[in-house]
N, C-alpha and C positions, 0 to 999 in steps of 0.2 A: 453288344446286343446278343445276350443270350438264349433268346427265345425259339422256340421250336416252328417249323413251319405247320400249319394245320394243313386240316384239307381246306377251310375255305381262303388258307394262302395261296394254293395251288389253282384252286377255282379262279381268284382274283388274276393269276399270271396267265391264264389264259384269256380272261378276258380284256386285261393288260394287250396281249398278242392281236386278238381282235382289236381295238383298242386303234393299236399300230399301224392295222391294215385301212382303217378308218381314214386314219392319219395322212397314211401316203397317200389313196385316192385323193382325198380332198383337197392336200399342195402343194401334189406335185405330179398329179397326172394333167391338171390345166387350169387356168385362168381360175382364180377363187370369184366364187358367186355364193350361190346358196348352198357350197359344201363346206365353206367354213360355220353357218350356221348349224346343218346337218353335225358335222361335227360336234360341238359344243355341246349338242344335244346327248348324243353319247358318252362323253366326256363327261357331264354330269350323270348322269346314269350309271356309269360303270361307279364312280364316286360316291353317289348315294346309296349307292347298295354297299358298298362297301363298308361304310358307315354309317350305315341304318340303326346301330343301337350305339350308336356311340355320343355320348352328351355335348351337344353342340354350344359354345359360346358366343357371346358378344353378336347376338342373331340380327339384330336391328340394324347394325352398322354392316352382318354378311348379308342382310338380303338388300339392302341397298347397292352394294359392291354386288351383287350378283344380278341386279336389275339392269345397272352401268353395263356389266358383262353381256349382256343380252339385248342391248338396246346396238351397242358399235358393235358386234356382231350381224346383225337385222342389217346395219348399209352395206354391205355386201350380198346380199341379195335387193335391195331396194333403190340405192343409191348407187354413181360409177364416180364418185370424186378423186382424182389419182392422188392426192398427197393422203388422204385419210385411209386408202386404200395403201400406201406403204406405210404411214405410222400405226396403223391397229395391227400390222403384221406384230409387234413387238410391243403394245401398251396393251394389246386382249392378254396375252398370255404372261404377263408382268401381273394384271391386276389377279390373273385367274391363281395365281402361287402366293398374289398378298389375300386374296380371300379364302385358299385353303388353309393357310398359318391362322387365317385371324379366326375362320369359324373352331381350327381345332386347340386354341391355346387355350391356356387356363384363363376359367374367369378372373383371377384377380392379375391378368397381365394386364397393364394398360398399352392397348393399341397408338393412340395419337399420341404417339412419342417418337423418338428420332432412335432410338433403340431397338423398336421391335422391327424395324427394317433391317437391323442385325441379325436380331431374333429370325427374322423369316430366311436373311439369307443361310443364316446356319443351319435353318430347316432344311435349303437346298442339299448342302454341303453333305448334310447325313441323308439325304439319300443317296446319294452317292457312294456314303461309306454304308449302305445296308447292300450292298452286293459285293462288298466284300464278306459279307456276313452271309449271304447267299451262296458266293461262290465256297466258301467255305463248308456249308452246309451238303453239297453239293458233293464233295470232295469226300466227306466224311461216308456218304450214302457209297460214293464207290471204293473206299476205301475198307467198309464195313462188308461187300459184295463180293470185292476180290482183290485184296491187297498188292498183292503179286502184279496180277495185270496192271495195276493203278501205277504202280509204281514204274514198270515198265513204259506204260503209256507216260508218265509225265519227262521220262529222260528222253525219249522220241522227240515231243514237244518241245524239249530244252532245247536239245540238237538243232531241230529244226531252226526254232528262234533264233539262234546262237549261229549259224551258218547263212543266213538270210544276208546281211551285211556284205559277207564274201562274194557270195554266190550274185548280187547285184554287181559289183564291181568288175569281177571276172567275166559273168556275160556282157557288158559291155565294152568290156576290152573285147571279148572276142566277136562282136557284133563288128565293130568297128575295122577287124583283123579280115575279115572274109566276108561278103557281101551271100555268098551262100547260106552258111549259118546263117546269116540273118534273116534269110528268106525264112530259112529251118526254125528259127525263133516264133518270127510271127505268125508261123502256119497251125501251129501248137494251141490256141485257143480251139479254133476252127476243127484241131483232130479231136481233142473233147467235149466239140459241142457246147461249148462256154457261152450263155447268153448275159453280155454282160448287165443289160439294162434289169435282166429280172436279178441278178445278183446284187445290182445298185437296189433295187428296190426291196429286197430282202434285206440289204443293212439299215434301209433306213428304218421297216419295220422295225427291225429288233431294237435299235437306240431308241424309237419312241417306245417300245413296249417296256425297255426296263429303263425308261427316264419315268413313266406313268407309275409303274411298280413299286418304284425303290424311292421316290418323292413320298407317293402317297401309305406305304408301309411304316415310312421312318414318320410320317404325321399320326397314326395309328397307332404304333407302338408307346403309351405313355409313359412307360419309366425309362424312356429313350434320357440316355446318358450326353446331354447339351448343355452349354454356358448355359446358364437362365442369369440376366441380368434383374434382381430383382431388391426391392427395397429403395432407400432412399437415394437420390444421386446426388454428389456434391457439385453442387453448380458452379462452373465456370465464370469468373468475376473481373469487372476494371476497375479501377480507381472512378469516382465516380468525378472529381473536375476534372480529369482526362476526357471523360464521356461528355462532360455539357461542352467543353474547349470547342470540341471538335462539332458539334451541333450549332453552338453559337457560329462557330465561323462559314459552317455552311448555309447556314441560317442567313446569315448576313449575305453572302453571294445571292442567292435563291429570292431575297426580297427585291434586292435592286433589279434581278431580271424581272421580278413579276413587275416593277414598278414600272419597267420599259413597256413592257406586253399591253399594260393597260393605257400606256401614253398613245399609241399609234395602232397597235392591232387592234384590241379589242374596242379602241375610237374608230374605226374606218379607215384609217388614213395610214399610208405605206411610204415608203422611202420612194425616192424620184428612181425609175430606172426597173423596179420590179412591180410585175402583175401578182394577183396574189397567188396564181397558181404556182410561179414560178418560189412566190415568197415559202408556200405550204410546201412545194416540193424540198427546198432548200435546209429546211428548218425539222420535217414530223421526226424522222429516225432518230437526229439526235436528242430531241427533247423526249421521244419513247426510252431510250437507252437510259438516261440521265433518271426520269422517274423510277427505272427498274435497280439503278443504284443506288436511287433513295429512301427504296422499300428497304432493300438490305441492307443500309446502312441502319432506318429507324428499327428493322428487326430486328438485329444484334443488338444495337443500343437497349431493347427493351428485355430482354435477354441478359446481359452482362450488366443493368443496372439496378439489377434482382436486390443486391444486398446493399444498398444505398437509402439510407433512412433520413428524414427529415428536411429541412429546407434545401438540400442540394438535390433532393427527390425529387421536390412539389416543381425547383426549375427545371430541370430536369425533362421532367413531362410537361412544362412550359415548352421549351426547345422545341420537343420530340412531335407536339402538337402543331407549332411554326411551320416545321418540317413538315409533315403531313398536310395542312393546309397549302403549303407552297406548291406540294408535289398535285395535288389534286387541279391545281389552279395550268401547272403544266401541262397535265393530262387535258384539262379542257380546251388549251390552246392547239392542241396535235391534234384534237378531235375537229375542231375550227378548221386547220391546216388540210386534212385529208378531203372533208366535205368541200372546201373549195378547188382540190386537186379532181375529185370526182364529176365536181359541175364543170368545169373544163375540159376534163377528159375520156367522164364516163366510168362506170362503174367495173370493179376485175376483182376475182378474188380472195388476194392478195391484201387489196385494200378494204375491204367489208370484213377479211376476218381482222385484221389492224382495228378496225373499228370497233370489233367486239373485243378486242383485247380490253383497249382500254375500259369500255365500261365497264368489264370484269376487274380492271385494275382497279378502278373509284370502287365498286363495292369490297377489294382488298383494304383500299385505305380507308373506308368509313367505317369497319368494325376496327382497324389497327385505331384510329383516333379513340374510339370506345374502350379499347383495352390500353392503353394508355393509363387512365384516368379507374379504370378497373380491372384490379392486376389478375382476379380469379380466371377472368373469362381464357380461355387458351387457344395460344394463335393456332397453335399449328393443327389443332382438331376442327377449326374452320379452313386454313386453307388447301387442307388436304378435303373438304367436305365438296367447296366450293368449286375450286379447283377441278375437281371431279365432274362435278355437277356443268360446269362451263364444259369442259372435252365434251361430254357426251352430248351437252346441246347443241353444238356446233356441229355436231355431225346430223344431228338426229335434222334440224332445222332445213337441212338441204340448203347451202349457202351457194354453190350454183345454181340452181331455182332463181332463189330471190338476185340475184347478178342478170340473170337471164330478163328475170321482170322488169328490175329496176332499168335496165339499156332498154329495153321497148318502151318505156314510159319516157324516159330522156329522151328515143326517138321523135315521139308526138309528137312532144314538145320543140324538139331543136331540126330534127331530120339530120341529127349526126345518130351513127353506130359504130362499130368496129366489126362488121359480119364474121372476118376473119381472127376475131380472137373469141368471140363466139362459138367460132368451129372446131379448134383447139382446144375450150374450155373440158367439155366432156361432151357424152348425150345427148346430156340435158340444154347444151346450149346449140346442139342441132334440132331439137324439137323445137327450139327458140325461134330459130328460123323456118322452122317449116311452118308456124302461125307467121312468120311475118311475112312468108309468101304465098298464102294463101290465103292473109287479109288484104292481100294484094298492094304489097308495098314496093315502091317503087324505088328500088336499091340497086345501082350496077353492081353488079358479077354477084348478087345473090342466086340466080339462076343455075348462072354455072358454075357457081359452088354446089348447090345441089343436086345439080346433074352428076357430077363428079363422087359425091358421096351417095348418090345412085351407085354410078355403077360400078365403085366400093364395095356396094354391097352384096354382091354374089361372092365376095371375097371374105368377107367379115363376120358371116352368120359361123357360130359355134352352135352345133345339138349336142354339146356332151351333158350332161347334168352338171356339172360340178361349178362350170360357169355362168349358169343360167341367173340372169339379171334381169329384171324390169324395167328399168331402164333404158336396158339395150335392147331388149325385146321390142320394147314399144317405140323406139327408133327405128329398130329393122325393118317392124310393121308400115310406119307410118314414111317411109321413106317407099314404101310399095307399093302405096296408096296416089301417089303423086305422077301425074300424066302431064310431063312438060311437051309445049306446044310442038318441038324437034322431034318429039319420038313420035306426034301421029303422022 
């Protein structure tokens, strides 16, 4: 990279630095709420001016990746679900480096490929190597200013580096040698007035400001010097009666289960000894796991039997169909198995997202049956589509919500609940309970469960901005609101 910094490179690195200081507020001074959203905001902002005149591609597929972006960001101020709340730590900022690669790459790179997730990650990589290009640039500025000095100052720095090693081992021999010194050691921060925390939070500025810098530089710079994987690729291939063998024989397994499933399960009738909760519990995992290696297996198959023509083709996609049907017939039976673990036991989140898996799984296999049979259409630009499109509904849906619903309606009906894994849930399954005691439901130790997450509650409230949630908000409120018959 030999390009020169301008001034609006310099403008960018400072707002890079602000950028940083953003950054660190938002998480790592407390609990993420509405300052990951805050964030994002700025983050796009510093980004689009950045590249305000720069010809954006593949817009259709960024503004939908940018929609995704913007919507699991949003449950962080709206929503308090703890697992989605540690997996968007690390799927927001995964998808936010695949939609900067994908709006800045050439239009004739094809995205839905297995490639350009190369492609992006190489993107990473050279920013990385553009502050070596920095630091260099850097060098030359003091180098051009005062040679002499430069050069002196970088043999100090050697030294320095170069004796660091020693100088650890020897203070701690001599820490260990004399209980004085060692006092004399650790007094040493304290004579310089060392505050270490703003020191932590000074480093962690400057990593985010030149990880933002030197990412989004190296996607800017376009005669940036990168692998470009581009042209035809030679597809990887099997024999193709290798490929049915191995179909048929699974094929074969897969029918005699479903032919069991239909004799007794999906008749009513169970083996002596087991209830069907007992049956549903015994049986959904492994038959979910089984379907998830069916998928991979008919996806390779359709994949590696690219270069296979004619009647070992047409059986082929005979098999692959079998398979697919079988796997779908599986899926329906776990979907069986859970709703009768649920009517038994009640609804958890756990098991409602299990449920949404699978229906996401049947619309996986009913486009793979159709591209089977129509080789144009391309798996991997719908399961990357879909794929997408399920995460961000899962979150956006609020699925403790409806867990929260669905146990007060099972309540009606049976007068079972689980108050206590209600209260565990999130919030949202405290609010749950606060209609169900103030529809005046007659529940032991719902009371003093909520007395208790009373008086939790002088403990629990957070005023910082950064955490602020609606959720929790409207818990905190609504738990303030409640005059148990003990406290008049």
């Amino acid at each position: 990279m030999g390009e020169k910094l301008l001034k609006n490179d310099c403008i960018f690195l400072l707002l890079c630095v602000i950028l940083g200081i953003v950054g660190e507020e938002a998480f790592f001074k407390d609990q993420m709420g509405i300052s990951y959203f805050v964030f994002i905001i700025s983050f796009y902002t510093v980004f689009f001016w950045r590249f305000r005149k720069f010809p954006f591609s593949h817009q259709r597929v960024g503004y939908f990746v940018l929609i995704c972006i913007w919507l699991l960001t949003s449950g962080y101020y709206l929503y308090d679900t703890q697992l989605f709340y540690a997996l968007n730590i690390v799927v927001i900022p995964v998808l936010v480096i695949f939609h900067l690669a994908l709006v800045t790459a050439s239009k004739n790179r094809i995205w839905h490929h297995f490639y350009f997730f190369i492609y992006t990650f190489l993107r990473v990589i050279d920013g990385l190597r553009y502050h070596v290009f920095f630091t260099q640039y850097v060098r030359n500025l003091s180098k051009n200013g005062n040679k002499r000095n430069f050069v002196v100052w970088k043999k100090i720095i050697l030294g320095i580096t170069l004796s660091l090693p020693v100088l650890f081992i020897v203070l701690n021999l001599l820490i260990s040698a004399d209980a004085q010194f060692e006092r004399l050691v650790k007094e040493i921060p304290y004579l310089f007035s060392i505050n270490v925390e703003l020191l932590l939070r000074t480093i962690i500025v400057l990593v985010y400001a030149f990880g933002f810098f030197g990412f989004m530089q190296a996607l800017f710079i376009k005669n940036n010097k990168i692998i470009q994987k581009e042209g035809p690729i030679n597809p990887i291939s099997m024999d193709g009666v290798v490929t049915l063998t191995v179909l048929l024989l699974l094929d074969f397994v897969y029918i005699a289960f479903v032919a069991v499933q239909f004799t007794y399960f999906f008749s009513g009738s169970l083996e002596d000894g087991y209830t069907y909760a007992e049956y549903a519990r015994r049986g959904f995992f492994e038959l979910l796991f089984v379907t998830m290696i069916n998928l991979s297996v008919i996806t390779a198959s359709i994949q590696l039997s690219r270069t296979v023509y004619g009647n070992l083709k047409r059986f082929i996609r005979i098999a692959l169909s079998v398979l697919v049907l079988s796997s779908m017939v599986l899926l329906i039976s776990a979907f069986i198995r859970m709703m009768m673990y649920e009517e038994a036991y009640g609804y958890t989140f756990t098991r409602v997202l299990a449920h949404s898996f699978m229906i996401f799984l049947t619309v996986i296999f009913a486009y793979t049956l159709v591209k089977i049979w129509l080789e144009k259409l391309s798996l991997f630009h719908f399961y990357f589509i879909s794929a997408l499109i399920y995460y961000v509904g899962i979150n956006v849906v609020n699925i403790d919500q409806f867990v929260v619903e669905q146990n007060i309606m099972r309540y009606e009906k049976t007068e079972k609940i689980d108050i206590y894994y209600l209260n565990n849930l999130s919030d949202t399954g405290t609010l749950g309970l606060i209609d169900l005691y103030q529809s005046g439901a007659d529940i032991p130790g719902l009371e003093e469960l909520l007395i208790q997450r009373k008086a939790d509650r002088l403990y629990i409230k957070n005023t910082s901005w950064q955490s602020y949630n609606l959720t929790r908000n409207k818990t905190y409120n609504e738990l303030g609101k409640i005059n148990f018959l003990e406290e008049e």
